[in-house]
N, CA, C and O atoms as a Tinker XYZ file with bonds, in Angstrom:
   524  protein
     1  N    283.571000  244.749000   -3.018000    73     2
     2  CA   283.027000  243.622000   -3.739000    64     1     3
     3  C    282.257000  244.137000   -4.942000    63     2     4     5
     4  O    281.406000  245.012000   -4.776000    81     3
     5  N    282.529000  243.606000   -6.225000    73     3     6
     6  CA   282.223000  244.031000   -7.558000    64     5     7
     7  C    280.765000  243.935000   -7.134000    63     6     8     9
     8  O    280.664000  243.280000   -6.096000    81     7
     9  N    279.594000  244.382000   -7.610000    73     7    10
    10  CA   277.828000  243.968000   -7.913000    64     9    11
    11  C    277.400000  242.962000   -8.565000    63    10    12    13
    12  O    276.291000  242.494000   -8.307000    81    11
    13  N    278.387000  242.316000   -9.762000    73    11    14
    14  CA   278.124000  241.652000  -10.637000    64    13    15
    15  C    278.083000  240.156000   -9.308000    63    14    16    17
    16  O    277.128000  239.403000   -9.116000    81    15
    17  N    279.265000  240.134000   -8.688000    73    15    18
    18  CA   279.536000  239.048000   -7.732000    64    17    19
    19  C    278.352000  238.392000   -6.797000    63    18    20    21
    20  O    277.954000  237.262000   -6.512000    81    19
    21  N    278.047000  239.639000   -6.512000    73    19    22
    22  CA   276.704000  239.694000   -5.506000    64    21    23
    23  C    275.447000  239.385000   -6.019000    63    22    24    25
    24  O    274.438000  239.257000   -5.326000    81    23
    25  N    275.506000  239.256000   -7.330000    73    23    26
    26  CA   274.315000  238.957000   -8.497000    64    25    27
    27  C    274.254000  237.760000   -8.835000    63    26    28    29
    28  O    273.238000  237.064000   -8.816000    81    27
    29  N    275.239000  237.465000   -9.138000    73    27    30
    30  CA   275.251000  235.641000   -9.654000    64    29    31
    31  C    275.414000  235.119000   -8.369000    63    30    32    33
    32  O    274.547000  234.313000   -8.032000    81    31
    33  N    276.370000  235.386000   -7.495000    73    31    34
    34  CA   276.443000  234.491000   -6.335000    64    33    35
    35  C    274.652000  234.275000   -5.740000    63    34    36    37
    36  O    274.132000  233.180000   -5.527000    81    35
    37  N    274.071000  235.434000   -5.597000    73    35    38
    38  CA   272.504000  235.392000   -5.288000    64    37    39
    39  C    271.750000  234.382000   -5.858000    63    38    40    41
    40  O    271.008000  233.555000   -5.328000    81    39
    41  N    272.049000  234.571000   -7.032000    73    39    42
    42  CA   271.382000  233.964000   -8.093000    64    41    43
    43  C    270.867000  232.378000   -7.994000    63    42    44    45
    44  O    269.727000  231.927000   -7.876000    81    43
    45  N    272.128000  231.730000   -8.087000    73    43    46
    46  CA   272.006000  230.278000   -8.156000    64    45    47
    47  C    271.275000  229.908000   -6.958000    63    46    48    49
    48  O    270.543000  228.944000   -7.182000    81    47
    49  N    271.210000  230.370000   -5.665000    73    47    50
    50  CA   270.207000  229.406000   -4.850000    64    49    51
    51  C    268.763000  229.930000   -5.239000    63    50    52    53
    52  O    267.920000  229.252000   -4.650000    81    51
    53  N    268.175000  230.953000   -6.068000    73    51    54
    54  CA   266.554000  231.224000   -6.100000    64    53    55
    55  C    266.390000  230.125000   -7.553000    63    54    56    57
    56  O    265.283000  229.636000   -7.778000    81    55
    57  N    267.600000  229.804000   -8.492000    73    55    58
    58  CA   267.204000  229.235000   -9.897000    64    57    59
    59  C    267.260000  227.858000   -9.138000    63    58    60    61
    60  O    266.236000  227.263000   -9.475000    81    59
    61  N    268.045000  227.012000   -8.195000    73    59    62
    62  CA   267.804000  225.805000   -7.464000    64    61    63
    63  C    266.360000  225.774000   -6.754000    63    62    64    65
    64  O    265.618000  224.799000   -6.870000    81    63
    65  N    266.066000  226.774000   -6.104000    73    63    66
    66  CA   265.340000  226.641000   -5.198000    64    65    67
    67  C    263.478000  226.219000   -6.232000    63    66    68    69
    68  O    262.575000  225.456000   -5.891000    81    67
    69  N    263.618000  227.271000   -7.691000    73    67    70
    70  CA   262.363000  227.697000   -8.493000    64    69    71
    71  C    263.052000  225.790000   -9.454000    63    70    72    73
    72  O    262.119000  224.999000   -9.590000    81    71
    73  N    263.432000  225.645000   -9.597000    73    71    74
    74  CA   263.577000  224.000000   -9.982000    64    73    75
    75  C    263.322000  223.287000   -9.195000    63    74    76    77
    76  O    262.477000  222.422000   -9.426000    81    75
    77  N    263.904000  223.364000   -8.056000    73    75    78
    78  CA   263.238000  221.479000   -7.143000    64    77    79
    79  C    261.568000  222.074000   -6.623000    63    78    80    81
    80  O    260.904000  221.311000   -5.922000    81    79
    81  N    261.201000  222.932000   -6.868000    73    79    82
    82  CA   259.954000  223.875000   -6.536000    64    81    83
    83  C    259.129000  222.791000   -8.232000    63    82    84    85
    84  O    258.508000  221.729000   -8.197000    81    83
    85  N    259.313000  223.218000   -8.838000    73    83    86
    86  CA   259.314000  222.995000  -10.406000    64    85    87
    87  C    258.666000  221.284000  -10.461000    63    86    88    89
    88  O    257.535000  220.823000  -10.618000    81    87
    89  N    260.482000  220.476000  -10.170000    73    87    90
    90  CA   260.101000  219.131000  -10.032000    64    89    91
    91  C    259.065000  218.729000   -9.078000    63    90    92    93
    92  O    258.530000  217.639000   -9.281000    81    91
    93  N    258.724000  219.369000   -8.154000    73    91    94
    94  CA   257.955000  218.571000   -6.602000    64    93    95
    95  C    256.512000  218.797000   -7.358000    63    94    96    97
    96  O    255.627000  217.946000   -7.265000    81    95
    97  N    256.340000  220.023000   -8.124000    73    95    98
    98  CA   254.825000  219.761000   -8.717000    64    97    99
    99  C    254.890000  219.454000  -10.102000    63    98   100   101
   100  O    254.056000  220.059000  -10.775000    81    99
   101  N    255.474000  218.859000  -10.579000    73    99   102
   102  CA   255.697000  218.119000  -11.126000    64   101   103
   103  C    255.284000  216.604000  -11.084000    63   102   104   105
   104  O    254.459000  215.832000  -11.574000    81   103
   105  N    255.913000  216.622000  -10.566000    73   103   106
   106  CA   255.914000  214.782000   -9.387000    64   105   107
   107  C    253.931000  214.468000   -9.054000    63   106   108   109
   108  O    253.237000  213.483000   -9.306000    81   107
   109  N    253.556000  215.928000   -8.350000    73   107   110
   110  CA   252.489000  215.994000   -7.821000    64   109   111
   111  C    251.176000  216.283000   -9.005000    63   110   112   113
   112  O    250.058000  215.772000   -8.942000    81   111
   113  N    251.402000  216.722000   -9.494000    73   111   114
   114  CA   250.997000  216.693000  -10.802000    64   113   115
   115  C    250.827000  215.492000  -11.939000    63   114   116   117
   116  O    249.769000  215.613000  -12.556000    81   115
   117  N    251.343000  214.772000  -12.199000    73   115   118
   118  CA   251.725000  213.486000  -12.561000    64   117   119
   119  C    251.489000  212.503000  -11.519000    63   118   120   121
   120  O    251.170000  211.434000  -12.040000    81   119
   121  N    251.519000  212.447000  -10.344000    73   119   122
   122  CA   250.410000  211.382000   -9.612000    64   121   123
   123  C    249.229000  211.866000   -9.730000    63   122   124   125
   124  O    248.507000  211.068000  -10.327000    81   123
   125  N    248.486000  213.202000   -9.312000    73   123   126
   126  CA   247.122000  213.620000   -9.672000    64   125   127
   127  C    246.429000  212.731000  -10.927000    63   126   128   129
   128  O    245.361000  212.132000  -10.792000    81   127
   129  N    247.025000  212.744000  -11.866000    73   127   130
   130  CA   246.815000  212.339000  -13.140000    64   129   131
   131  C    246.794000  210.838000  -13.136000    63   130   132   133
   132  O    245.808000  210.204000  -13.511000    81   131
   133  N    247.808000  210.330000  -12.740000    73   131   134
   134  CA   247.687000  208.686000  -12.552000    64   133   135
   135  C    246.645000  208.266000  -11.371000    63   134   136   137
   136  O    246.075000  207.175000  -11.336000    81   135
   137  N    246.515000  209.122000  -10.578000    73   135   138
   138  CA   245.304000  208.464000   -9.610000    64   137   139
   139  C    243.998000  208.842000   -9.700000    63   138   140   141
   140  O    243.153000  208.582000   -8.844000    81   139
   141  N    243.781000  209.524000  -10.836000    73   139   142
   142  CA   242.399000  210.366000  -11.206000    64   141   143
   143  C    241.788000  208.381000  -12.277000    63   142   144   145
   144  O    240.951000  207.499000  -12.086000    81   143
   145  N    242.923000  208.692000  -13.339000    73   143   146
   146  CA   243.273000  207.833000  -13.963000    64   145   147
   147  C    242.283000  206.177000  -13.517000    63   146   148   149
   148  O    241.252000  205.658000  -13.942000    81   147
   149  N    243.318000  205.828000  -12.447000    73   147   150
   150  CA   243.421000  204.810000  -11.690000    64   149   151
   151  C    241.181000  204.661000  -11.390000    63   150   152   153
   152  O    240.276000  204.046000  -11.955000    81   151
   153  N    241.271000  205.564000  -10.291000    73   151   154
   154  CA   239.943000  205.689000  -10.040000    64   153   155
   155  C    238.630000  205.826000  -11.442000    63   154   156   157
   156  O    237.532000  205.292000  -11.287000    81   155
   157  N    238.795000  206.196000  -12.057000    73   155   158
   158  CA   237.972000  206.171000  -13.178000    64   157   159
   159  C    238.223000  204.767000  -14.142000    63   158   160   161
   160  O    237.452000  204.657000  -15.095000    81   159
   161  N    238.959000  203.998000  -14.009000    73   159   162
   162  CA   238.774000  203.104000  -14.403000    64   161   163
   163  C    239.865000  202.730000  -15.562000    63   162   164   165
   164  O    240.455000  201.650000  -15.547000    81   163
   165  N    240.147000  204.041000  -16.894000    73   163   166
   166  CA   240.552000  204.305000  -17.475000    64   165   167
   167  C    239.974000  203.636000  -19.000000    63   166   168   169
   168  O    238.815000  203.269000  -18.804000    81   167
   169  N    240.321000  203.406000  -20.195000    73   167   170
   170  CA   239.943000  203.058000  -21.183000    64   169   171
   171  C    240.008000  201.464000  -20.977000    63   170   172   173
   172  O    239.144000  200.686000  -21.382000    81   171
   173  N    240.875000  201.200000  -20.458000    73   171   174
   174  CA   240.607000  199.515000  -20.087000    64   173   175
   175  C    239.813000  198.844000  -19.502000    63   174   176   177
   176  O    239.846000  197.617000  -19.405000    81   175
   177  N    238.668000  199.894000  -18.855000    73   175   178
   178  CA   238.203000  199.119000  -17.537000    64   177   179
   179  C    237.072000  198.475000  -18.604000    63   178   180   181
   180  O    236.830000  198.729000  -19.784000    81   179
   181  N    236.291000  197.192000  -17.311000    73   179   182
   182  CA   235.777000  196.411000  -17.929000    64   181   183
   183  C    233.876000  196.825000  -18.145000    63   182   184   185
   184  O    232.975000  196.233000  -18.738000    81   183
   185  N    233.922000  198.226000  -17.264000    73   183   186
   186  CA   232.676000  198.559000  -17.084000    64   185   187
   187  C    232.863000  200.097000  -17.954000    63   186   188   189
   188  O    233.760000  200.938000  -17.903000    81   187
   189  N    231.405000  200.020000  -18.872000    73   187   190
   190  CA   231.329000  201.849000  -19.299000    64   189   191
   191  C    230.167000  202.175000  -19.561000    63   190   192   193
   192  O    229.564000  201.196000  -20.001000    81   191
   193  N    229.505000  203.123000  -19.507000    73   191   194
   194  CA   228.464000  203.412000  -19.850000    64   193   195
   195  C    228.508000  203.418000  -21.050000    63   194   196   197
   196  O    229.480000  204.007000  -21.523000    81   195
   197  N    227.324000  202.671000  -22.218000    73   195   198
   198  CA   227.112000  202.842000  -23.731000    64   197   199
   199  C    226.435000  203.826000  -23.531000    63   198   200   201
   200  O    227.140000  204.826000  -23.671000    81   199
   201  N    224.999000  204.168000  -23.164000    73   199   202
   202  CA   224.327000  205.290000  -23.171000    64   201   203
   203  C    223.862000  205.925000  -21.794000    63   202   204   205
   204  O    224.037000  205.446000  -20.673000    81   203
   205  N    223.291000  206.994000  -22.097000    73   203   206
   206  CA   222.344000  207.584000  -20.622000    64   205   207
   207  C    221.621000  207.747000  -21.157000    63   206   208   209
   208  O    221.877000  207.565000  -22.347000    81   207
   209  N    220.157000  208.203000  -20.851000    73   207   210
   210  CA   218.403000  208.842000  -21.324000    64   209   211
   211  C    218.134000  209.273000  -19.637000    63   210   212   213
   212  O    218.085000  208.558000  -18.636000    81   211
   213  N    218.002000  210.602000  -19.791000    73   211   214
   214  CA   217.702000  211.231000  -18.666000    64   213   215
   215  C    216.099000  211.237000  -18.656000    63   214   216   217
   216  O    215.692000  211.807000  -19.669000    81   215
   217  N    214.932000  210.728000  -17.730000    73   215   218
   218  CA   214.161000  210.957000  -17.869000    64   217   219
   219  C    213.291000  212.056000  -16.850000    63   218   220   221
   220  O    212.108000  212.374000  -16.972000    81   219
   221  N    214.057000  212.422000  -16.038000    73   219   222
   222  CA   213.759000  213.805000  -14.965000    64   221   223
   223  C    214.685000  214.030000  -14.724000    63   222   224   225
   224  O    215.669000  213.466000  -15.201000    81   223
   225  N    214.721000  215.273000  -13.590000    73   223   226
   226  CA   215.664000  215.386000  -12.872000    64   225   227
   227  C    216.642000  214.610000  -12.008000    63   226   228   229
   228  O    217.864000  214.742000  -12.082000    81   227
   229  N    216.107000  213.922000  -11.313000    73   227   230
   230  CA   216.895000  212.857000  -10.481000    64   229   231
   231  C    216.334000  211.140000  -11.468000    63   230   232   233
   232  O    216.851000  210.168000  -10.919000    81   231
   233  N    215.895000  210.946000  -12.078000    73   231   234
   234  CA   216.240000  209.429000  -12.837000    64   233   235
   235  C    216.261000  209.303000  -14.021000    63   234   236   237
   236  O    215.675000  210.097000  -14.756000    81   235
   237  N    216.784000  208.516000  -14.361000    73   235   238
   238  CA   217.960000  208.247000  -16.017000    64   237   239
   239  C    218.027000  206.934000  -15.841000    63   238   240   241
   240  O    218.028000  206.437000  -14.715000    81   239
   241  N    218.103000  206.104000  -17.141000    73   239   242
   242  CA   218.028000  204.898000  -17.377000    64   241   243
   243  C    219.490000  205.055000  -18.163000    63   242   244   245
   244  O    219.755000  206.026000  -18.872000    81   243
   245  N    220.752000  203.499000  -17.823000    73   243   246
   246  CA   221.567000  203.746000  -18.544000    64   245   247
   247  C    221.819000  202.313000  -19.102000    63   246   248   249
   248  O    221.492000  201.346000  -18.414000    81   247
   249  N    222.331000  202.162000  -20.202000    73   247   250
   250  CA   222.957000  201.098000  -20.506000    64   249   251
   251  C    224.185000  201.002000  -20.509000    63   250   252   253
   252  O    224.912000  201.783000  -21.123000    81   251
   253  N    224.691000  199.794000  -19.657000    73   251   254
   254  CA   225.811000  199.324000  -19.065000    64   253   255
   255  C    226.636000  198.229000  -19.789000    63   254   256   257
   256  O    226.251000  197.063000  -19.711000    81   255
   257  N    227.668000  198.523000  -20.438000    73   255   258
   258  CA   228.419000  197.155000  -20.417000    64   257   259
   259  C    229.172000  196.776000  -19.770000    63   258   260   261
   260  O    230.115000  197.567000  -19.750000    81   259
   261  N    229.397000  195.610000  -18.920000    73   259   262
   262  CA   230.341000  195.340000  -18.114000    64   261   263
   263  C    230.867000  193.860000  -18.879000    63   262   264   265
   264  O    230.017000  193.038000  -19.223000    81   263
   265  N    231.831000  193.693000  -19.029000    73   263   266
   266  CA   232.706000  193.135000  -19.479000    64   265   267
   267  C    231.677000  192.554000  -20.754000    63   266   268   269
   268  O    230.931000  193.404000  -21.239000    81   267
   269  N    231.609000  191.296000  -21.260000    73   267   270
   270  CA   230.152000  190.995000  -22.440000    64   269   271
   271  C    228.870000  191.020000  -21.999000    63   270   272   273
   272  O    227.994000  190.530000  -22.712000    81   271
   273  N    228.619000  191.480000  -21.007000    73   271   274
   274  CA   227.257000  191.777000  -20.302000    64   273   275
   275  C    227.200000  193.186000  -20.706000    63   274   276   277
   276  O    228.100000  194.027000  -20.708000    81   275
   277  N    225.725000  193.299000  -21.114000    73   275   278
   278  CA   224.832000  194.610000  -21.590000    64   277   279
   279  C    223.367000  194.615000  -20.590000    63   278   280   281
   280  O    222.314000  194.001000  -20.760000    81   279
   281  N    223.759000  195.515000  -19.562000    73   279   282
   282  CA   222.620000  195.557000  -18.687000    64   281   283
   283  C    221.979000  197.098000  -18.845000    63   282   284   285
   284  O    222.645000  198.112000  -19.051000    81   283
   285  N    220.250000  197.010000  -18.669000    73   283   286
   286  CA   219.752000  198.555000  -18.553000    64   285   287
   287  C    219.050000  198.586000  -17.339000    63   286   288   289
   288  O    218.164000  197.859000  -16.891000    81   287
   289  N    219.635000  199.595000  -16.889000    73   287   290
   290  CA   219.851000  200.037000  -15.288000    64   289   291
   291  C    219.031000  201.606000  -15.323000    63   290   292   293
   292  O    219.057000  202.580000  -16.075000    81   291
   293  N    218.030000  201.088000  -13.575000    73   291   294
   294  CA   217.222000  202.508000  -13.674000    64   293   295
   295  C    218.252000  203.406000  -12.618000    63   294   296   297
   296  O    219.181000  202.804000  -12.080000    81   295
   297  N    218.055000  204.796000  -12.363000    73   295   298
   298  CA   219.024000  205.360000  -11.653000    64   297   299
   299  C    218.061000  206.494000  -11.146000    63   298   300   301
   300  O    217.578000  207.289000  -11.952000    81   299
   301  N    217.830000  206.551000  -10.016000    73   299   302
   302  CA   216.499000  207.055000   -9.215000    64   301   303
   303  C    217.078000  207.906000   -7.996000    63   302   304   305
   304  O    218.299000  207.855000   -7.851000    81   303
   305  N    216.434000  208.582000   -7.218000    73   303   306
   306  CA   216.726000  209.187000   -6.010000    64   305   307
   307  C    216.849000  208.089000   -4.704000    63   306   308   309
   308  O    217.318000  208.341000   -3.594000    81   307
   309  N    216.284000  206.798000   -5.182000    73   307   310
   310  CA   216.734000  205.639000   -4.200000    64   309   311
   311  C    217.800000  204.998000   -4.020000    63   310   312   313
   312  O    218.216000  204.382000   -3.038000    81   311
   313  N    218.474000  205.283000   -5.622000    73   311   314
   314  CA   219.734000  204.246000   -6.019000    64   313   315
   315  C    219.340000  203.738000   -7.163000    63   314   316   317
   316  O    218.494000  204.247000   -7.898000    81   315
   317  N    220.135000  202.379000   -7.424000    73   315   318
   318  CA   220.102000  201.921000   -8.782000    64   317   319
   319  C    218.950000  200.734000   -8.671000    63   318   320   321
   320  O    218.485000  200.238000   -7.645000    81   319
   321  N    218.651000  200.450000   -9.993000    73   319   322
   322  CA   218.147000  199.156000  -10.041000    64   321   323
   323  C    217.699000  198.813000  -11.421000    63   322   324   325
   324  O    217.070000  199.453000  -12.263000    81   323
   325  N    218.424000  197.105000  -11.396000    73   323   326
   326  CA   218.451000  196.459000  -12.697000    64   325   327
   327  C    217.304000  196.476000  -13.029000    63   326   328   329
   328  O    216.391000  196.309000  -12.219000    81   327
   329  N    217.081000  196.731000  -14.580000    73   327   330
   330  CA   216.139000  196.741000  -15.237000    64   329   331
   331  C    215.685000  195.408000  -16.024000    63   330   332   333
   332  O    214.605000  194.817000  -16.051000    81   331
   333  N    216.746000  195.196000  -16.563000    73   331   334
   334  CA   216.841000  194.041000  -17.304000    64   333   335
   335  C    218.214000  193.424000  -17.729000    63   334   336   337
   336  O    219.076000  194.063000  -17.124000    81   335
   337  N    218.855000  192.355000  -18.589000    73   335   338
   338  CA   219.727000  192.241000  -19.202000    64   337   339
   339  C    219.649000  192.027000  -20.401000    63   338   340   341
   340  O    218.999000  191.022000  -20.687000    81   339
   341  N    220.181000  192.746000  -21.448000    73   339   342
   342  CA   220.148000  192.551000  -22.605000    64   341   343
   343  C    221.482000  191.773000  -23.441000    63   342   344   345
   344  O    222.697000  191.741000  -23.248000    81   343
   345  N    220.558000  191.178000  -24.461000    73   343   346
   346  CA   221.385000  189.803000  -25.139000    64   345   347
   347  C    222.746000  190.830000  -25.595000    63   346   348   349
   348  O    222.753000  192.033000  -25.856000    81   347
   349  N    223.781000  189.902000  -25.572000    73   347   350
   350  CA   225.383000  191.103000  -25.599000    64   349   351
   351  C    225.255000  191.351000  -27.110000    63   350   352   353
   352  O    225.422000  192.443000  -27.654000    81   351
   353  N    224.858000  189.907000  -27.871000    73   351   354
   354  CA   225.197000  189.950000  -29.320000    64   353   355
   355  C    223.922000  190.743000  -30.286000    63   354   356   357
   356  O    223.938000  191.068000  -31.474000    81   355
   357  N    223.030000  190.866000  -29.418000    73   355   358
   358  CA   222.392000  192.052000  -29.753000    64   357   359
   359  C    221.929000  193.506000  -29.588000    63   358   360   361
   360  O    221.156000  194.080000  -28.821000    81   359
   361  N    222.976000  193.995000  -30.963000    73   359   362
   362  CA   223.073000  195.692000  -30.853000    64   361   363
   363  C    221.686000  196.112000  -31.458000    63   362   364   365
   364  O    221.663000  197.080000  -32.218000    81   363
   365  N    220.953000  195.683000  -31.270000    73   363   366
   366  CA   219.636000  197.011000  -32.171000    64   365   367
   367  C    219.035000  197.469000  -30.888000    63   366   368   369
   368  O    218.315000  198.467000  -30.862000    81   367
   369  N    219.309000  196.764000  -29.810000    73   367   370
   370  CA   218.808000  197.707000  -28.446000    64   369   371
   371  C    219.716000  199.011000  -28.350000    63   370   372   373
   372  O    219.527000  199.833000  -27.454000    81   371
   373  N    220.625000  199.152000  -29.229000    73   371   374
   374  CA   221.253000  200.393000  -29.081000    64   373   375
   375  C    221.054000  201.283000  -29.887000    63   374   376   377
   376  O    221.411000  201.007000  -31.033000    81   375
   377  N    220.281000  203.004000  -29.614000    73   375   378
   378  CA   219.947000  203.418000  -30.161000    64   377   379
   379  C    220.835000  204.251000  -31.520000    63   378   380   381
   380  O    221.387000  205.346000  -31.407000    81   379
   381  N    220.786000  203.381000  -32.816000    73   379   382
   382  CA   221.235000  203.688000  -34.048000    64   381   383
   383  C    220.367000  204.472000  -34.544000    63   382   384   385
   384  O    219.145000  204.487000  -34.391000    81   383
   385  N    221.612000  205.675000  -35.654000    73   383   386
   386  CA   220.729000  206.849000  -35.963000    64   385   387
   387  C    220.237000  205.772000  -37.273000    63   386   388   389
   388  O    220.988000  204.996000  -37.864000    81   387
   389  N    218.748000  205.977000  -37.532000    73   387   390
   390  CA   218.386000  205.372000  -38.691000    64   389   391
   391  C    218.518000  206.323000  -40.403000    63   390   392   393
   392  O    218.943000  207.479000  -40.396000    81   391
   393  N    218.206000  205.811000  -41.398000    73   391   394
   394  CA   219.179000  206.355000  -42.678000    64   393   395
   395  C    218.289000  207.905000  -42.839000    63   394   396   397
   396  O    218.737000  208.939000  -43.334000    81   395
   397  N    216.648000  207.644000  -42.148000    73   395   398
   398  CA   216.271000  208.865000  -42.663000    64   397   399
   399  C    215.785000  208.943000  -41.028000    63   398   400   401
   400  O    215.391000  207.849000  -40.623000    81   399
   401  N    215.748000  209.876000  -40.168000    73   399   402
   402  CA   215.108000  210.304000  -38.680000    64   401   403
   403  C    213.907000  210.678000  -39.223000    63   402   404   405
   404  O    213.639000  211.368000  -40.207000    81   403
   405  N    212.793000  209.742000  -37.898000    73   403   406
   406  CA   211.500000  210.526000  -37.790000    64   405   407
   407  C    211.507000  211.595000  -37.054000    63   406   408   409
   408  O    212.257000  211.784000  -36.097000    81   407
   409  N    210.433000  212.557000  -37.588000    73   407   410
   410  CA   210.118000  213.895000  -37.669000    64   409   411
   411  C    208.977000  213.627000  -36.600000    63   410   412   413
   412  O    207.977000  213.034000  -37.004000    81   411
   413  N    209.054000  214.085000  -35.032000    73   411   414
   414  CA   207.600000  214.041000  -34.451000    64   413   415
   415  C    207.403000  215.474000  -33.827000    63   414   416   417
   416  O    208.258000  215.868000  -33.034000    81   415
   417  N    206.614000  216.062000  -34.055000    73   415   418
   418  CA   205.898000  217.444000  -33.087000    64   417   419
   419  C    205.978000  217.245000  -31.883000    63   418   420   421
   420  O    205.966000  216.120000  -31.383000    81   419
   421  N    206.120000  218.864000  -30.925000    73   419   422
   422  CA   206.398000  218.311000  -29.397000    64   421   423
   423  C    205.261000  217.367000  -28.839000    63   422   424   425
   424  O    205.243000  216.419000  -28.054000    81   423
   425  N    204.245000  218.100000  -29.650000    73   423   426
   426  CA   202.891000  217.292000  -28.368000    64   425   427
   427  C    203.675000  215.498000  -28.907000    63   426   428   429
   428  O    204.141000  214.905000  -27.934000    81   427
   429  N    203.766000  214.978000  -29.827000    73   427   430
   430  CA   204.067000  213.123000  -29.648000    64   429   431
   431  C    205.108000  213.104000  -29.232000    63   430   432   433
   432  O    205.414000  212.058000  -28.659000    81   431
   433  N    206.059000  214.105000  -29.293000    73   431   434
   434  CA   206.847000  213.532000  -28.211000    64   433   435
   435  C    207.229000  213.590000  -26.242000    63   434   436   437
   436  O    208.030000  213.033000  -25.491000    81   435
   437  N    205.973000  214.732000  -26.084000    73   435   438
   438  CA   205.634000  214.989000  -24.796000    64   437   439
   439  C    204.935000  213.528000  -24.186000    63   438   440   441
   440  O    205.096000  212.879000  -23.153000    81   439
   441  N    204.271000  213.417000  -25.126000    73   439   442
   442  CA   203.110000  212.244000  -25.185000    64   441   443
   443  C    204.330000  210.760000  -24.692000    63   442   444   445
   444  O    204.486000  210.253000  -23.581000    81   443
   445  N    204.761000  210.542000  -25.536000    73   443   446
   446  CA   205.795000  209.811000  -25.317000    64   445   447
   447  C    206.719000  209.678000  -24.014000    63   446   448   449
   448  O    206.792000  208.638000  -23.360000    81   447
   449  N    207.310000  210.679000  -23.759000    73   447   450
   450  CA   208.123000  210.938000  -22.871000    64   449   451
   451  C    207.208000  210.405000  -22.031000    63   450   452   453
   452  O    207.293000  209.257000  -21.596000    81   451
   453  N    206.141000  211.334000  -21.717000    73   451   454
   454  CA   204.874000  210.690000  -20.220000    64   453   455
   455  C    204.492000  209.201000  -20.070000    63   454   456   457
   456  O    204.461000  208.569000  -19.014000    81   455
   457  N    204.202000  208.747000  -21.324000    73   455   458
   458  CA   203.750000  207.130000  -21.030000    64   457   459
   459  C    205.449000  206.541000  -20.717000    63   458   460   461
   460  O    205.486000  206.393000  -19.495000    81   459
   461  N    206.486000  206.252000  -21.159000    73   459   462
   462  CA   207.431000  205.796000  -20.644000    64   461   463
   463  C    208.300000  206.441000  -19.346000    63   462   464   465
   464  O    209.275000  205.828000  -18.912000    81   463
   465  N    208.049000  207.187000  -19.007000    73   463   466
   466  CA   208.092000  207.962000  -17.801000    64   465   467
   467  C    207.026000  206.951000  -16.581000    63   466   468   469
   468  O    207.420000  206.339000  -15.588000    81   467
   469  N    205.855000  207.059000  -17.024000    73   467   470
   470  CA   205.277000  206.439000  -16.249000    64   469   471
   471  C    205.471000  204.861000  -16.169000    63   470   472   473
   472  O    205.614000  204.274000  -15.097000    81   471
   473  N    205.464000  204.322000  -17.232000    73   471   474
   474  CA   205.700000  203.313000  -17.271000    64   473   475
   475  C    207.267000  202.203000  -16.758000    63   474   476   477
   476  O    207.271000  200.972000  -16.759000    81   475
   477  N    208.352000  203.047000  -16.400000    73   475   478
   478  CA   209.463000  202.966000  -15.942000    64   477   479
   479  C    208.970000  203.290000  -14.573000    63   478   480   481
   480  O    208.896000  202.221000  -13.966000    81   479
   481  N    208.615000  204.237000  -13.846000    73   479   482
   482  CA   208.103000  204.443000  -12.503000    64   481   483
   483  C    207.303000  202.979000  -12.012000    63   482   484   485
   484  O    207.625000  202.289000  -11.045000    81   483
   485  N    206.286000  202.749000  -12.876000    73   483   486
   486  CA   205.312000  201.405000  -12.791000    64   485   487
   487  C    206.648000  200.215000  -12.373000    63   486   488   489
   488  O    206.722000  199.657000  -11.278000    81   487
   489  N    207.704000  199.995000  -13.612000    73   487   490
   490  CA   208.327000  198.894000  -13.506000    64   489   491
   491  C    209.487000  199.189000  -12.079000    63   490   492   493
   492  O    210.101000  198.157000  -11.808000    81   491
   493  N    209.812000  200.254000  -11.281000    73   491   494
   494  CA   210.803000  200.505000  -10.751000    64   493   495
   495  C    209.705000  199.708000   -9.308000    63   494   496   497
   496  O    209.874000  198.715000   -8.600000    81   495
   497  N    208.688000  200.671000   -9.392000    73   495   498
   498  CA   208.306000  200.291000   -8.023000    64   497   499
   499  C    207.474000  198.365000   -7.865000    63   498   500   501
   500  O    207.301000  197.565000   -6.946000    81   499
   501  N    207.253000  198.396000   -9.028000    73   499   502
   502  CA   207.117000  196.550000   -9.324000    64   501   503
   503  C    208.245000  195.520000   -8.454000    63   502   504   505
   504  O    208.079000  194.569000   -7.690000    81   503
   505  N    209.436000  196.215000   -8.977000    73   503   506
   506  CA   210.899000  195.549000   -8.607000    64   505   507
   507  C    211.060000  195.767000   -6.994000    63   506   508   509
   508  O    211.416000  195.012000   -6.090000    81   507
   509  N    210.737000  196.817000   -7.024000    73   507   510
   510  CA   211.113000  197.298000   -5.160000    64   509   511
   511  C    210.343000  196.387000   -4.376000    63   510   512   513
   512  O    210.951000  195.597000   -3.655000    81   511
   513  N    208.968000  196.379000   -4.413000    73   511   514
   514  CA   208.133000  195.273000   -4.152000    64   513   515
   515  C    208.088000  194.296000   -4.047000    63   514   516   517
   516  O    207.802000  193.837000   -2.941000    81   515
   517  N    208.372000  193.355000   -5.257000    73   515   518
   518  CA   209.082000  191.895000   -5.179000    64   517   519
   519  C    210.020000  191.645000   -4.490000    63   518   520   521
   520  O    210.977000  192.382000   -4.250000    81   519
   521  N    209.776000  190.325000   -4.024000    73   519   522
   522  CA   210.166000  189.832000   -2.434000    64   521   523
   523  C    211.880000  189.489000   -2.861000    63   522   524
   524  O    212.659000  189.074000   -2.002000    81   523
């Protein structure tokens, strides 16, 4: 029996075998993607975060749009909780860069950070409270 025979005859079941190998992750690959997809909501969904503001480690305040609703939501080591709802048709609650940025030193903006820090803590545990 020639070598050449024994070569190609070999051949064709490892180039079948490295193709339907090929297609199956393929297949699997392309659902990954559509069900990642699916679960995240995708560009259509009716809910997205406009912003985050991290204010520690574990809580961040975010603003939410869900469908024409604009809600700001606290996000705590307890869970969530509505903050407020804001009017849909008004965007200046959204933070726009203005034409010239103020310039503040760390201490005003340490300063800052602490009174609304505290003052978000004040309003979180207000809410928990109420009946």
């Amino acid at each position: 029996m020639p070598m050449t025979e024994v070569v190609g005859g070999d051949l064709f079941p490892i180039i079948r075998a490295f193709s339907s190998l090929g297609l199956v992750l393929a297949i699997v690959l392309a659902f990954g993607w559509l069900l990642r997809r699916r679960m995240a909501g995708g560009r259509a969904g009716r809910m997205h975060v406009e912003e985050r503001l991290v204010i520690a480690r574990n809580q961040q305040v975010l603003l939410l749009r869900v469908g024409a609703r604009r809600l700001l939501v606290g996000a705590g080591e307890r869970g969530l909780s509505l903050l407020t709802e804001l009017d849909p048709a008004d965007d200046s609650a959204t933070c726009a860069p203005e034409d010239e940025p103020a310039v503040a030193d760390d201490e005003t903006l340490l300063s800052a950070a602490t009174r609304f820090r505290g003052a978000l803590g004040d309003a979180l545990r207000a809410r928990r409270s109420a009946p």
